[in-house]
N, C-alpha and C positions, 0 to 999 in steps of 0.2 A: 534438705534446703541449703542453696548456695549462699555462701557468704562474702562481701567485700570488706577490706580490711580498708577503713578509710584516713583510721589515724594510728598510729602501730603507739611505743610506750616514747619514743623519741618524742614523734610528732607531738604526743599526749602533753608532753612536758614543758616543751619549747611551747604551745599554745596556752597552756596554763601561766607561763614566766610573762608570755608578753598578754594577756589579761590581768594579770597583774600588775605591770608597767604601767594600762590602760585604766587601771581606775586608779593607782597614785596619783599619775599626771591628771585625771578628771577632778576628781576629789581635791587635789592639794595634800591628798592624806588629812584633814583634817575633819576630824569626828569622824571617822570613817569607822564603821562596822559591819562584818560581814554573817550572814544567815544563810546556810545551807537548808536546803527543803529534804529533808526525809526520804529515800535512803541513800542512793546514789550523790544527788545535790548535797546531800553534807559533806560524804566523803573530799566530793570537788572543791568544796566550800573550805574544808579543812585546811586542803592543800594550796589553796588562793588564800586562806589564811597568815597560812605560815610565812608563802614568799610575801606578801602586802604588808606584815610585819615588818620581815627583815630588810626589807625596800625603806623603808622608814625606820627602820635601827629600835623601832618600837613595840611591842605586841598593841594589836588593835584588838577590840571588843570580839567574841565571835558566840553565834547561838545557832542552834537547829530548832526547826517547828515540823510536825508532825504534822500531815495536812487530811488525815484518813477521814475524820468528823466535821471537815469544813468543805469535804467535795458534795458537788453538785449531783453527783451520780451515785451515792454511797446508797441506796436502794435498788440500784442494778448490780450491783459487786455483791463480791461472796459476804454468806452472812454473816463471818466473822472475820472483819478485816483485822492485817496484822498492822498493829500498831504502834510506836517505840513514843519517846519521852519525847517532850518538846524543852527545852532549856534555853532562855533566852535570859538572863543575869545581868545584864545592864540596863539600863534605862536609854530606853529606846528614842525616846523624846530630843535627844541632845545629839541625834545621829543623823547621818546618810546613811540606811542603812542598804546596801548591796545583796539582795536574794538572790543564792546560788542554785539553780538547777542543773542536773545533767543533758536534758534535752529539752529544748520548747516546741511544741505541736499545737496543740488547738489553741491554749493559752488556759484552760480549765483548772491545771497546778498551779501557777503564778495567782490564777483570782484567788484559788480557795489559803497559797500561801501566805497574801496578802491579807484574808479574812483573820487568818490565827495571827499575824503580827501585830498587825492592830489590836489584839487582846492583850497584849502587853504596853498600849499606847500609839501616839502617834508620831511616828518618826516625822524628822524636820525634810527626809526626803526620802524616796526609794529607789532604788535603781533595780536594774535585772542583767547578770551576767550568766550565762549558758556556752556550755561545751559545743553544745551542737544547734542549731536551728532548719528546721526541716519543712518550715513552712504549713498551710493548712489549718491556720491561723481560725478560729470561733469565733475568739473574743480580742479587742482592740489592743492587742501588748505588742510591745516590738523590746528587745534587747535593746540596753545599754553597751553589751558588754559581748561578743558572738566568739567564739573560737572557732567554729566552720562553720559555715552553711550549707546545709545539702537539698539542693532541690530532690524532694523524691514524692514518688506517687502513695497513692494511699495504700496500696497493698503493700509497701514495701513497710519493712521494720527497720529503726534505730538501735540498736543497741550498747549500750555502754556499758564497757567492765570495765570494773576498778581492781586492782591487788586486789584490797580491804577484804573485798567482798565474793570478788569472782577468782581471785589470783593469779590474774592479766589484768594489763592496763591497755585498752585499744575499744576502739568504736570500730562497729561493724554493720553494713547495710546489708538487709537481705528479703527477700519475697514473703511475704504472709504467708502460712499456708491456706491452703484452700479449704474452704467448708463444703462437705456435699451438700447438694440441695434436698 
């Protein structure tokens, strides 16, 4: 399966620094907190952490939520989904709170993100910041916050590595495989 290299670790970084830029100046920085979604969206979430901190000379609030028991489809996934911890330690109530994903596509992550954050209350706002947007959209979300857009077709895959996890940091577009009939 061929692959396209659409943001190498430069690109990765310089698009992270200026989403970050993009919700100081949105925000004001003020009550600003950021929620990465489970597994990759945290990582990204981390890292939009860190520089939105240091943009503001202050550490902002940051949390992960797990979204495995809030998807709409967890009857069609394998039986035993992996699932990690959800930590959300502030009070969410008194926040913007910024959901970090690594890729938005039908919009099915962001609902069910949004189901688990609200279990911690109701934020005074939400926003959505994503690495990538690929369009093909389900349900009514649009980004706040986009670091590329990529028009691509339905057979085609997003993928995002992180260090953390994959050890590269680069987005890559590339062909589904094929299912025989």
């Amino acid at each position: 399966m061929e692959e396209r290299i659409v943001l190498d670790f430069e690109e990765m970084r310089r698009t992270l620094v200026r989403i970050a830029h993009e919700i100081v100046e949105r925000t004001g920085g003020e009550d600003v907190a950021l929620v990465g979604i489970h597994r990759r969206g945290a990582v990204v979430g981390r890292r939009l952490h860190g520089l939105v901190s240091e943009l503001l000379g202050d550490p902002v609030p940051f949390g992960e939520v797990d979204i495995s028991f809030y998807r709409d489809d967890l009857s069609m996934r394998a039986s035993h989904p992996l699932v990690a911890a959800s930590a959300v330690d502030f009070p969410v109530e008194a926040h913007t709170i910024v959901l970090v994903d690594d890729v938005l596509y039908t919009g099915r992550t962001v609902r069910a993100a949004i189901d688990a954050l609200f279990d911690y209350g109701r934020p005074r706002r939400v926003q959505l910041a994503v690495l990538a947007d690929r369009g093909h959209r389900e349900l009514p979300f649009r980004p706040d916050y986009v670091g590329k857009n990529l028009p691509t077709a339905r057979s085609e895959h997003v993928k995002v590595r992180v260090e953390e996890i994959d050890g590269v940091d680069e987005v890559a577009l590339s062909q589904r495989a094929e299912v025989p009939a």
